[in-house]
C-alpha positions in Angstrom: 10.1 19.2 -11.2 6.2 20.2 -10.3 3.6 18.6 -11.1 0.3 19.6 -12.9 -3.3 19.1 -13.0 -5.0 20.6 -15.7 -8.7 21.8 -14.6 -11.0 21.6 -18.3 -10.8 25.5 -18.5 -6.9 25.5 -19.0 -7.3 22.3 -21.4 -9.6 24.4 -23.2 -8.1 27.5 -23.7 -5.1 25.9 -24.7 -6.7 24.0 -27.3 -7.8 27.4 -28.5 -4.9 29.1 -28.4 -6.6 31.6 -25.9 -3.7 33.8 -23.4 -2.0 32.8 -21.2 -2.8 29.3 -21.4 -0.3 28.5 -24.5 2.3 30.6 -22.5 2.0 28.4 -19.4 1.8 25.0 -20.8 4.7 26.1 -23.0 6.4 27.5 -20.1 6.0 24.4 -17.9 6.8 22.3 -20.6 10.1 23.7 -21.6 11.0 23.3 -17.6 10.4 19.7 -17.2 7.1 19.8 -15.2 4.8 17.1 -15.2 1.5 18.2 -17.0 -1.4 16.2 -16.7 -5.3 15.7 -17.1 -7.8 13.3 -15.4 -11.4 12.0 -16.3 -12.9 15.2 -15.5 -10.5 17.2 -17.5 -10.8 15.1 -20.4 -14.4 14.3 -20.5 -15.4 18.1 -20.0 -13.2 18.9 -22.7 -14.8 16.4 -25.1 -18.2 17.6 -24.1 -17.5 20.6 -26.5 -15.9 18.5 -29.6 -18.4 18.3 -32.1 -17.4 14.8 -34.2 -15.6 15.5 -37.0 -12.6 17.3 -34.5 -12.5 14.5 -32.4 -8.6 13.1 -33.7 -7.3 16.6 -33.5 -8.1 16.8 -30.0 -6.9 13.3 -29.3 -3.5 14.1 -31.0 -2.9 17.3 -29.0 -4.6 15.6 -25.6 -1.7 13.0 -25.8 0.4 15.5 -25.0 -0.2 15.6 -21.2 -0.1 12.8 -19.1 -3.3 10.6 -17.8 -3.8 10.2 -14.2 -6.8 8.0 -13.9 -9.0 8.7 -10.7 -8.9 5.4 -8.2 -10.7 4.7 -4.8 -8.5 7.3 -2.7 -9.0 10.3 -5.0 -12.9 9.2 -5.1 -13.5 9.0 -1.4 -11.5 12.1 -0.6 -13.2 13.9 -3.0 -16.8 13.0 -1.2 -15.3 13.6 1.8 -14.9 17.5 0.8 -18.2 17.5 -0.9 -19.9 16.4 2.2 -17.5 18.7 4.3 -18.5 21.6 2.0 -22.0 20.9 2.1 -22.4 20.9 5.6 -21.3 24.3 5.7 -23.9 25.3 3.0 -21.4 25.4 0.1 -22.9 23.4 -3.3 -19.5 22.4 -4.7 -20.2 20.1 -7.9 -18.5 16.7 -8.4 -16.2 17.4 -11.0 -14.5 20.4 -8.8 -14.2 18.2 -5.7 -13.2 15.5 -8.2 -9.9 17.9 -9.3 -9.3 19.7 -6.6 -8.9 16.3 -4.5 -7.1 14.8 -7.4 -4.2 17.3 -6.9 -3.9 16.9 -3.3 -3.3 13.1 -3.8 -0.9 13.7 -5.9 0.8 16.5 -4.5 0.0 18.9 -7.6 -0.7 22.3 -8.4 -4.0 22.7 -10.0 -3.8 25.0 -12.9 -7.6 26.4 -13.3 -9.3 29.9 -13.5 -11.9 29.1 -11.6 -10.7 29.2 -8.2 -14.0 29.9 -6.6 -14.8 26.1 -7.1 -11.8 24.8 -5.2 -11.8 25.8 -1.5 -9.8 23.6 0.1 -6.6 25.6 1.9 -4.4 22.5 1.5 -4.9 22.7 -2.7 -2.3 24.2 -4.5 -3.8 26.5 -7.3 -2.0 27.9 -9.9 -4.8 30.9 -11.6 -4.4 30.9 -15.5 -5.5 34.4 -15.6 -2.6 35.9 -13.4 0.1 33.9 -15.4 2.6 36.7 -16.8 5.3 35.4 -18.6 8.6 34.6 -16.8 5.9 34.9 -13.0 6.8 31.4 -12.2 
């Protein structure tokens, strides 16, 4: 069994039924994998709900599990932003936030924005080079 983080982008497409992202959550689902969002993932996704869509996307949201962020994942992830920095790379919160997450947890980060996520240590699954039956 892996285990999943689900960066907003892959939340979103799924919610839209835009490929591959139904494929892969599907896929992974079917396996037994962990899927899961955090407080980034969730709150960027809501960011885009207008009101009167907000207990769709609360129904379909409880299908992954909830990994809430505590002190580790926090000062790990400011540890990478300050790291990044340094080096002259603006990474934003959020990323650092994910990206850090996973590592805690020993997950793959499902995203498809791998720009945002440097870190060699991160395990990044791309949602754009997801081919059915590539896993």
């Amino acid at each position: 069994m892996t285990k999943y983080l689900l960066d907003s982008n892959a939340v979103i497409y799924w919610l839209n039924g835009r490929p591959p992202a139904p494929a892969l959550l599907a896929e992974l689902s079917r396996r037994g994998d962990v899927l899961a969002v955090n407080t980034v993932s969730v709150a960027e996704t809501y960011s885009g709900v207008p009101p009167n869509d907000l207990q769709r996307i609360d129904s379909l949201l409880e299908a992954f599990q909830f990994w809430p962020i505590d002190w580790a994942v926090a000062r790990l992830a400011g540890e990478y932003r300050y790291k990044y920095g340094q080096e002259g790379r603006k990474l934003g919160a959020p990323d650092v936030i994910l990206g850090a997450h996973a590592i805690r947890e020993d997950a793959t980060l499902i995203t498809d924005n791998i720009r945002d996520f440097p870190m060699p240590e991160l395990k990044i699954l791309r949602l754009s080079d997801f081919r059915p039956q590539s896993l």
